[in-house]
Backbone as a chain_set.jsonl record, in Angstrom:
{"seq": "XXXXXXXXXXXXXXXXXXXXXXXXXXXXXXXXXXXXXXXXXXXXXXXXXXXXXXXXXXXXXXXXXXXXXXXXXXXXXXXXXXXXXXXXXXXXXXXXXXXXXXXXXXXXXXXXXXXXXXXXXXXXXXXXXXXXXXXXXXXXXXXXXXXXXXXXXX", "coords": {"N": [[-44.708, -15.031, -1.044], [-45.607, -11.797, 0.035], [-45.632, -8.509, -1.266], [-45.276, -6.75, 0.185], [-43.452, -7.882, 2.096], [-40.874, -8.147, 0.31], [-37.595, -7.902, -0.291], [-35.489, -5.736, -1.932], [-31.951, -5.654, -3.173], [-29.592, -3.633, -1.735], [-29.014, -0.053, -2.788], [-26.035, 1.445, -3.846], [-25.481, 4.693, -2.551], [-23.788, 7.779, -3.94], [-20.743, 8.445, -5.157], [-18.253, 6.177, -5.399], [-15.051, 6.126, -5.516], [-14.564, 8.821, -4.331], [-15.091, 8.583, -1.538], [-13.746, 6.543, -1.019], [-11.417, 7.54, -1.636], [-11.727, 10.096, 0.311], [-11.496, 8.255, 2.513], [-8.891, 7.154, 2.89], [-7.412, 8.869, 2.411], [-7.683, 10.294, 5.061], [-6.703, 8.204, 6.543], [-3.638, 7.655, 5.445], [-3.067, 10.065, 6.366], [-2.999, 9.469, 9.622], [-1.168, 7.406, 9.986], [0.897, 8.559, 8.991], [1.493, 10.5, 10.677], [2.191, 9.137, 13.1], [4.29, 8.015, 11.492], [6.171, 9.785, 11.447], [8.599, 10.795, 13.149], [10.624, 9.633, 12.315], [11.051, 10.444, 9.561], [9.737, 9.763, 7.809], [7.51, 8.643, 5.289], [4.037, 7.043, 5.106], [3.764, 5.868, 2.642], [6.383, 5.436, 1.571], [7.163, 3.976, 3.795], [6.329, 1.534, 3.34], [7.21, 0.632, 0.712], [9.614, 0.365, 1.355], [9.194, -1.998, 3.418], [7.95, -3.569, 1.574], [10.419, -3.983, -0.533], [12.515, -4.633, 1.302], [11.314, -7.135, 2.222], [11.207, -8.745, -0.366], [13.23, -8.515, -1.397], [16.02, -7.766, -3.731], [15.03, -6.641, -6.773], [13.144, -6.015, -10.078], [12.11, -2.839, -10.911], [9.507, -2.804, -12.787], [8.303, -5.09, -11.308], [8.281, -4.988, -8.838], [6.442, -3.15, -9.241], [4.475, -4.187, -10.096], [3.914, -5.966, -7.863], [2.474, -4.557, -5.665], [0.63, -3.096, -6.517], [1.183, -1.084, -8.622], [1.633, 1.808, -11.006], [4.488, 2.014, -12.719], [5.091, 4.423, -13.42], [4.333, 5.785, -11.286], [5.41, 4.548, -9.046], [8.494, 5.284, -10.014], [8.056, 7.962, -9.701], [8.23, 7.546, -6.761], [10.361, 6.37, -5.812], [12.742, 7.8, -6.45], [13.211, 10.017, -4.413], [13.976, 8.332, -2.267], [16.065, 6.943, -2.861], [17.834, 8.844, -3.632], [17.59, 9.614, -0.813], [18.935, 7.586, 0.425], [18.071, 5.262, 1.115], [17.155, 3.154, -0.826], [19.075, 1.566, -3.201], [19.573, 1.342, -6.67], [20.534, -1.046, -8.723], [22.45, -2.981, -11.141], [20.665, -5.302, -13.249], [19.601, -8.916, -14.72], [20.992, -8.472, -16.981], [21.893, -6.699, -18.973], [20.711, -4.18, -20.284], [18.642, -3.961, -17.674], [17.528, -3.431, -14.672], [18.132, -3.307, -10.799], [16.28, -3.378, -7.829], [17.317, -2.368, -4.435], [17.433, -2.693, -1.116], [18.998, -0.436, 0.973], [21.833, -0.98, 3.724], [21.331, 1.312, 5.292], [18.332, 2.381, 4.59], [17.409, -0.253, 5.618], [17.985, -0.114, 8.526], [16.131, 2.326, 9.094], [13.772, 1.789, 8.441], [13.405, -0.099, 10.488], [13.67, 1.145, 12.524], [11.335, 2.505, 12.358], [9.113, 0.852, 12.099], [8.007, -0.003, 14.946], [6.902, 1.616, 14.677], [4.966, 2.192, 12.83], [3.426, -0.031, 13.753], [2.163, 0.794, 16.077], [0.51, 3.287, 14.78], [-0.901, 1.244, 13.9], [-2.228, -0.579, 15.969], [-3.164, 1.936, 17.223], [-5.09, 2.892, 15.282], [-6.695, 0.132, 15.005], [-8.202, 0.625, 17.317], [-9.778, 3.146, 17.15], [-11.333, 2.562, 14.881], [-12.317, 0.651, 15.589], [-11.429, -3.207, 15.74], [-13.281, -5.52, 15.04], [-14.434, -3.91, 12.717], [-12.271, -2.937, 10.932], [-10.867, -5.423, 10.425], [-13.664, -6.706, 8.757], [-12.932, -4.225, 6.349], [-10.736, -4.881, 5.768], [-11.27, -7.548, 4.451], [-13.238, -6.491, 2.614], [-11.643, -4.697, 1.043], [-9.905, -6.463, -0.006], [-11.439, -8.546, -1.503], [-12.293, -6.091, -2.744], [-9.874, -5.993, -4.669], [-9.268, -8.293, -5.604], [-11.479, -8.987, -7.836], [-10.231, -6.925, -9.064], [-7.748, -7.68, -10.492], [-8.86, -10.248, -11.186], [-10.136, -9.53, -13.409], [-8.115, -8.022, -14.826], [-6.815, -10.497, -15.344], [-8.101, -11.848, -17.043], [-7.955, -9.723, -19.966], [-5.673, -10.078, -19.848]], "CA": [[-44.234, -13.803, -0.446], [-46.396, -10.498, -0.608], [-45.255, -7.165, -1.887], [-44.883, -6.07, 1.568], [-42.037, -8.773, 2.439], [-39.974, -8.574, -0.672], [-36.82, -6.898, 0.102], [-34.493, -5.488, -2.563], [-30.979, -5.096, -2.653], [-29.341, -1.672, -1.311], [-28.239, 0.673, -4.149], [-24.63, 2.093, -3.127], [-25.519, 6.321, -3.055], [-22.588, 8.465, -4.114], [-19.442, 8.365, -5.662], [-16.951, 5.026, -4.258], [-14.548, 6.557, -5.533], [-14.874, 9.926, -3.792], [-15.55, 7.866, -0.282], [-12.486, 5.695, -0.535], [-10.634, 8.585, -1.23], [-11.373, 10.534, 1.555], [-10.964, 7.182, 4.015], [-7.285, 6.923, 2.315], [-6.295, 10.666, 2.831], [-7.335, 10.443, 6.614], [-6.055, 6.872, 7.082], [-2.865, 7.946, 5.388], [-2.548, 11.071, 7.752], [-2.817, 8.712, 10.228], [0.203, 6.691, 9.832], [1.903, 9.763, 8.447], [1.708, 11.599, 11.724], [2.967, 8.421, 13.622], [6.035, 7.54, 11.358], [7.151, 10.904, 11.056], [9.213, 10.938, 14.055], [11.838, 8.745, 11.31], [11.041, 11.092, 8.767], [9.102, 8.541, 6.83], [5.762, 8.499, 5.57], [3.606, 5.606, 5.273], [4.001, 5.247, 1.237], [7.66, 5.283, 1.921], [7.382, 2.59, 4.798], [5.828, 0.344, 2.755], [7.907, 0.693, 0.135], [10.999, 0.015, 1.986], [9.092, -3.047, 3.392], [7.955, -4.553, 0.178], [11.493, -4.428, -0.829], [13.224, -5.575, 2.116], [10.637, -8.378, 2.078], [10.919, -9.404, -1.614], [14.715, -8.817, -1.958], [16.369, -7.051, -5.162], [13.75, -7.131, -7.794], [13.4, -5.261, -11.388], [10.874, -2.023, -10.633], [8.29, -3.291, -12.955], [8.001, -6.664, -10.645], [8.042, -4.075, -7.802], [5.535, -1.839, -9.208], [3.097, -4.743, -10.476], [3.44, -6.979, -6.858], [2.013, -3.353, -5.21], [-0.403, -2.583, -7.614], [0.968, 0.913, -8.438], [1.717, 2.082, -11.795], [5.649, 2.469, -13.161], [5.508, 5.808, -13.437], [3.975, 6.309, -9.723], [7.144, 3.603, -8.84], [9.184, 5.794, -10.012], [7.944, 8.987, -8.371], [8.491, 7.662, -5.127], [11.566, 6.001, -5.35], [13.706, 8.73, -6.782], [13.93, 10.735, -2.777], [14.043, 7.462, -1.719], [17.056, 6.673, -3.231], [18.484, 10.405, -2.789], [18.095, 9.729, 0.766], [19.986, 6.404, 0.833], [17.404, 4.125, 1.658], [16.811, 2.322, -1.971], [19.481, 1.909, -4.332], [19.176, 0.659, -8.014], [21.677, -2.193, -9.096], [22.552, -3.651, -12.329], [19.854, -6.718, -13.124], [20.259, -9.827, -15.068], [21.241, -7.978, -18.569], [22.599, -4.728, -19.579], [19.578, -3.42, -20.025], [17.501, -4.218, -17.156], [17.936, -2.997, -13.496], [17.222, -3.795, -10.031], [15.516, -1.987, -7.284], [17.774, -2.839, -3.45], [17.345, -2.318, -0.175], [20.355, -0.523, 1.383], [21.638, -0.759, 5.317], [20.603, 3.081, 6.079], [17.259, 1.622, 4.518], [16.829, -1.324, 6.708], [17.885, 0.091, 9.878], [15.301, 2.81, 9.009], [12.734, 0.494, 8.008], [13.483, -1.478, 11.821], [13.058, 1.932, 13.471], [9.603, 3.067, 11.386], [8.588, -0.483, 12.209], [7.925, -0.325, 15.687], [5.79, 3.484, 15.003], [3.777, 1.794, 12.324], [2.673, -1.065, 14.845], [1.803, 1.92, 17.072], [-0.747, 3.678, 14.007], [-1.865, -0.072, 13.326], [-2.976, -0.741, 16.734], [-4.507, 2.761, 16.943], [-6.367, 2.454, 13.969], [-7.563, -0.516, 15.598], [-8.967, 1.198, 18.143], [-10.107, 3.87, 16.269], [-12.077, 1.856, 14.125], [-12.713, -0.986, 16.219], [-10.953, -4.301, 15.44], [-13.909, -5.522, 13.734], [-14.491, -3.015, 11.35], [-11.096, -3.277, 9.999], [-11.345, -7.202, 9.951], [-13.969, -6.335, 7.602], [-12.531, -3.334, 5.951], [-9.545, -5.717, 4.936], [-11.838, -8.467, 3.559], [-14.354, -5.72, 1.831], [-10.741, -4.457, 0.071], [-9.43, -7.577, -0.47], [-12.614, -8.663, -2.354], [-12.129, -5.415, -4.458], [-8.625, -5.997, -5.158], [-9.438, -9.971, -6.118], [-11.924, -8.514, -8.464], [-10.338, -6.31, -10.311], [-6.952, -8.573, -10.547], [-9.248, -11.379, -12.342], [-10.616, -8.639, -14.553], [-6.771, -7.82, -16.085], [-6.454, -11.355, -15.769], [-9.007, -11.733, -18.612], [-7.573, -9.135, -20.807], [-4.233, -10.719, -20.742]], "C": [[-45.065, -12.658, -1.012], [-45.561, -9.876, -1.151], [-44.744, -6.825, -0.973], [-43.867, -6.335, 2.185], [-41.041, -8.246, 1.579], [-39.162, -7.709, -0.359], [-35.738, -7.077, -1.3], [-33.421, -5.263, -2.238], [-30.412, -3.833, -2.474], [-28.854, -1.132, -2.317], [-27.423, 1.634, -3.384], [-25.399, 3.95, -3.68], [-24.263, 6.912, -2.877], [-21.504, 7.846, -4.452], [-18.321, 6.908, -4.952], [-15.915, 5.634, -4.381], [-13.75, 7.736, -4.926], [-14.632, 9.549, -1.926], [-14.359, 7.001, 0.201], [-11.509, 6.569, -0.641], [-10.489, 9.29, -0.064], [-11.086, 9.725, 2.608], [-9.458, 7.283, 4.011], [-6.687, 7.823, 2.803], [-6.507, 10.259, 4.675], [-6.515, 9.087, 6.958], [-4.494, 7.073, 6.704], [-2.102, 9.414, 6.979], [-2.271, 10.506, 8.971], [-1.877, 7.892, 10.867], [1.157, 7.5, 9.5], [2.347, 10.859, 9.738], [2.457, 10.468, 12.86], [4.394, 7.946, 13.295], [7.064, 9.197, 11.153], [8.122, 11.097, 11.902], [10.917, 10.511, 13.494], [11.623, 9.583, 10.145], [10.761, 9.855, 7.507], [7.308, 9.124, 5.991], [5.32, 7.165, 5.172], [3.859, 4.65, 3.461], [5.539, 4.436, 0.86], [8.096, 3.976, 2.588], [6.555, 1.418, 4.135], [6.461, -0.011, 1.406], [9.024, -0.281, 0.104], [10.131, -1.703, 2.502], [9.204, -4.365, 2.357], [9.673, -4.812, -0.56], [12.353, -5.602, 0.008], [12.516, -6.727, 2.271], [10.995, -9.423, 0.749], [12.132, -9.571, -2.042], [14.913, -7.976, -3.385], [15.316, -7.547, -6.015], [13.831, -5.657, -8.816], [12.02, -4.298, -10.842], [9.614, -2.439, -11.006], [7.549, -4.494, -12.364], [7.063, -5.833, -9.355], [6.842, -3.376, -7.506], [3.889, -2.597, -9.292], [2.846, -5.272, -8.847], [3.021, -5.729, -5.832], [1.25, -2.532, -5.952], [-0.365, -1.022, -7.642], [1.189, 0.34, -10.202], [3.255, 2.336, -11.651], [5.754, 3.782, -12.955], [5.519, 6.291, -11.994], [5.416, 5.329, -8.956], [7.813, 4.576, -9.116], [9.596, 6.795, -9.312], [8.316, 8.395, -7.188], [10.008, 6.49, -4.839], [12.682, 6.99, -5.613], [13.713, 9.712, -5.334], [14.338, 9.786, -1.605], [15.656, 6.919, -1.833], [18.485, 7.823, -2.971], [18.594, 9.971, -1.377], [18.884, 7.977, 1.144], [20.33, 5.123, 1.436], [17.464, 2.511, 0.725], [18.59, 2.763, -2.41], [19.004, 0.989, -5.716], [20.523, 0.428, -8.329], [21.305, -2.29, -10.928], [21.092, -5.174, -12.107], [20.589, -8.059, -14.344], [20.874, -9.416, -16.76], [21.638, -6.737, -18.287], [21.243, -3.643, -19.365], [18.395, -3.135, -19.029], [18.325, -3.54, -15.48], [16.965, -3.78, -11.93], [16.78, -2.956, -8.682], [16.177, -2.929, -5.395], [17.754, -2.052, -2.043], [18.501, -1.79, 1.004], [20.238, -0.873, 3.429], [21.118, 0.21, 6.077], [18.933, 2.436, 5.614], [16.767, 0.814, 5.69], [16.613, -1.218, 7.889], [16.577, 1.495, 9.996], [13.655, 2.185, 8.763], [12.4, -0.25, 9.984], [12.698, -0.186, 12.803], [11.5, 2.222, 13.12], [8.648, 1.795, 11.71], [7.449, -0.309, 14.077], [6.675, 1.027, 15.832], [4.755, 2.963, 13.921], [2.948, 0.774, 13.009], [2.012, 0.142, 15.882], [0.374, 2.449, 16.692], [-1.892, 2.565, 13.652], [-2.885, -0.193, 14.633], [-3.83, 1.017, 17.375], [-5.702, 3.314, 16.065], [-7.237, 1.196, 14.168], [-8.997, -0.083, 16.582], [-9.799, 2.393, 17.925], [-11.751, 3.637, 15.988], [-13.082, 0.601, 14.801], [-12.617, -2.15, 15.136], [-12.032, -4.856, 14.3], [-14.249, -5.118, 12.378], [-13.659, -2.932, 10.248], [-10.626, -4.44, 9.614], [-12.068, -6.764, 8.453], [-13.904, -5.582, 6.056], [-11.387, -4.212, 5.367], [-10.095, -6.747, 4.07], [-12.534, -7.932, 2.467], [-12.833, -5.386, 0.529], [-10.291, -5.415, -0.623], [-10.216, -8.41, -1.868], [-12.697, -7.883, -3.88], [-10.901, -5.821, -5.441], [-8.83, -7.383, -6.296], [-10.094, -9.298, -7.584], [-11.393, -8.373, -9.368], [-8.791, -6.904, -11.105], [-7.697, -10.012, -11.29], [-9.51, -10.76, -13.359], [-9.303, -8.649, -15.542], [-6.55, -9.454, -16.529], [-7.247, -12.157, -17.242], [-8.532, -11.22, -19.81], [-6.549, -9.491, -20.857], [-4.346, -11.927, -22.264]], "O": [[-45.244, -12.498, -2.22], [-44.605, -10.491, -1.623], [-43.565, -6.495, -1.105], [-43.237, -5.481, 2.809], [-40.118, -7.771, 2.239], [-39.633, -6.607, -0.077], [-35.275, -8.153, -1.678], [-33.297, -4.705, -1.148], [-30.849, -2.916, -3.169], [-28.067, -1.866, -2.914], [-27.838, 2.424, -2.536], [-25.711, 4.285, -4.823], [-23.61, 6.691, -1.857], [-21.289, 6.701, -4.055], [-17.737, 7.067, -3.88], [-15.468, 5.917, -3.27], [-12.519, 7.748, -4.948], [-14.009, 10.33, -1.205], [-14.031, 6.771, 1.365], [-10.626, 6.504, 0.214], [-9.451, 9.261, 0.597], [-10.513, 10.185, 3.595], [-8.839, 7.481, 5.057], [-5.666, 7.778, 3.49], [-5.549, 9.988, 5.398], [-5.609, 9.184, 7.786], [-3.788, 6.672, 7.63], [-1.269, 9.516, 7.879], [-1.28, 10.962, 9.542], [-1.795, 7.708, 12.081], [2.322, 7.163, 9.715], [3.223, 11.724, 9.746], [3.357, 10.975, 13.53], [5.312, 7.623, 14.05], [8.224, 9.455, 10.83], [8.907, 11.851, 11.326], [11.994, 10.864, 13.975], [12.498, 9.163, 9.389], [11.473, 9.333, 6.649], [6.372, 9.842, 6.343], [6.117, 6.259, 4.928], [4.03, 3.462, 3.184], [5.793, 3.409, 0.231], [8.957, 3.17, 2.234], [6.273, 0.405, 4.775], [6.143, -1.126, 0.99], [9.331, -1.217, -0.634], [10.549, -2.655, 1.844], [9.876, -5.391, 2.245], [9.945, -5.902, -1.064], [12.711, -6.746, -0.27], [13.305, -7.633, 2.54], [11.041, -10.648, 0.853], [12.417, -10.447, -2.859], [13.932, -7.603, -4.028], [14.819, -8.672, -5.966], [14.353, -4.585, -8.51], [11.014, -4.867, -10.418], [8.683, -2.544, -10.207], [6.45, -4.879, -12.765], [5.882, -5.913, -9.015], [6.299, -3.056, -6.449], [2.783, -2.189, -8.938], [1.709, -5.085, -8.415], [3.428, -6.122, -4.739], [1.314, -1.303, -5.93], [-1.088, -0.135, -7.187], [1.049, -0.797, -10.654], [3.572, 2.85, -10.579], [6.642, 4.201, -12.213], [6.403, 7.0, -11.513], [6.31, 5.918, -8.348], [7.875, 5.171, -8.04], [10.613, 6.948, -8.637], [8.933, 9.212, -6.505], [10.425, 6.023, -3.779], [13.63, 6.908, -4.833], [14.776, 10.327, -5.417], [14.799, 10.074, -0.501], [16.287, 6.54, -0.846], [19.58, 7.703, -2.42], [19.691, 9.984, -0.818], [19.229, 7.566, 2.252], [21.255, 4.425, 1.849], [17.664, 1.363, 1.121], [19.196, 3.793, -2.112], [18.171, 0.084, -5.674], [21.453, 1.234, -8.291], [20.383, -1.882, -11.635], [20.77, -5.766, -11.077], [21.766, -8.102, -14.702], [21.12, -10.317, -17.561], [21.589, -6.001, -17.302], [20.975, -2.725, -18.59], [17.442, -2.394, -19.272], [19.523, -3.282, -15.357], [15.897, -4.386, -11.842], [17.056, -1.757, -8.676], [15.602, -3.972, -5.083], [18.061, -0.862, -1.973], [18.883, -2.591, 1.858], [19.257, -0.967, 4.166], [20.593, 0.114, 7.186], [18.341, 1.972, 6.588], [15.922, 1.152, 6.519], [15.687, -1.732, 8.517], [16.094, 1.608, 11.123], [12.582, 2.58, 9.219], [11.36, -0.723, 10.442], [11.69, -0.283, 13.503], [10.624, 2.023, 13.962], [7.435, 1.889, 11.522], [6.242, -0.552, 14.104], [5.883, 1.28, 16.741], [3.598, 3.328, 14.127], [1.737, 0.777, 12.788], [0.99, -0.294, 16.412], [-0.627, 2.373, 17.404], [-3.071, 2.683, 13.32], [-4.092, 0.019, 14.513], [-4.955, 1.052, 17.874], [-6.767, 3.912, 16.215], [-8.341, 1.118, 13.631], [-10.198, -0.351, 16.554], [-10.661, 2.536, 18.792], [-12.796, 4.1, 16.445], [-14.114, -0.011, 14.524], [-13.27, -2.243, 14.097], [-11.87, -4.759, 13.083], [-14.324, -5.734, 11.315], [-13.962, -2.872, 9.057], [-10.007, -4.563, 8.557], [-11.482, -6.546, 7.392], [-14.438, -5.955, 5.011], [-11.266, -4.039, 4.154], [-9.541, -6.936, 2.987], [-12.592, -8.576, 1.419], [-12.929, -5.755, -0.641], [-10.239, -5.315, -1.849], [-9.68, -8.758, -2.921], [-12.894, -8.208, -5.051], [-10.958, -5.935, -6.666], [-8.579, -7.389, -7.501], [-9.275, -9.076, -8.475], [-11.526, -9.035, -10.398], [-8.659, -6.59, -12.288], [-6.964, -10.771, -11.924], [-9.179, -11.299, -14.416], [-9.304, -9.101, -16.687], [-6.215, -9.777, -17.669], [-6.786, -12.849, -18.15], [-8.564, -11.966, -20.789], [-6.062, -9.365, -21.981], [-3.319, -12.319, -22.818]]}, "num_chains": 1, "name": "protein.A"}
C-alpha cells in the first residue's frame, strides 16, 4: 500500500459532551411538547414507566436500573409523589423504603402512553427510522461501555 492509499481513522472534532447535550435538550423538547397535554414531561413518563414496569422497588434499585444518580432520583420523584402519581411504602426492614406506583399514576401513565407513541413515531420521521436504529445502537454501545468500566471498579 502507498502513502496515497493509507487511510486513517477519523478524529471526533469538538466536545461529545456538548453535542449530546444539545441532541438531548431538543429531543427532550420534543417529547415534552407532545406529553404535555397530561401534564407530564418525558423524565416523568419514564419514570412512571420504569416503575410500573419493575413493580415496588427500593429507590437506589430504581435509581441504579436508570442510570441516574440518588440524589437526581430523588429530585424528580418528590412532585411526583406530591402529585399522586408515586408513592413511597415501607420496604423489607424499618429502615429501608419502597418506591410504588399509585392508580392516579397508572391511569396517567396509560393516557401519556398513547402521546409518547405519537413523539416516538415523529421522531422517527424526523430523523428517519434508520438513523435512530443507529442512534440506539451508537448509545447502547456507550452505555455497555461505560457499565463494564464500573463493573471493573467494583
Amino acid at each position: 500500500m502507498n502513502a496515497d492509499t493509507h487511510v486513517t481513522a477519523p478524529t471526533p472534532v469538538g466536545c461529545t459532551n456538548f453535542k449530546l447535550r444539545q441532541l438531548t435538550r431538543r429531543v427532550t423538547q420534543h417529547y415534552d411538547q407532545h406529553l404535555a397535554g397530561v401534564g407530564l414531561k418525558i423524565t416523568q413518563y419514564s419514570l412512571l414507566s420504569h416503575v410500573d414496569r419493575l413493580g415496588p422497588l427500593a429507590p437506589g434499585e430504581l435509581a441504579r436500573r436508570m442510570d441516574m444518580s440518588a440524589s437526581t432520583l430523588t429530585r424528580n420523584l418528590q412532585p411526583m409523589i406530591a402529585a399522586g402519581w408515586l408513592s413511597m411504602g415501607e420496604g423489607a426492614d424499618a429502615r429501608s423504603r419502597t418506591v410504588h406506583i399509585t392508580d392516579t399514576g397508572r391511569e396517567t401513565r396509560r393516557q401519556a402512553q398513547r402521546r409518547w407513541k405519537s413523539a416516538q413515531l415523529a421522531l422517527n420521521h424526523k430523523l428517519g427510522a434508520a438513523t435512530v436504529v443507529a442512534l440506539h445502537d451508537l448509545l447502547d454501545q456507550g452505555l455497555a461501555a461505560f457499565h463494564e468500566e464500573d463493573a471493573h471498579e467494583d
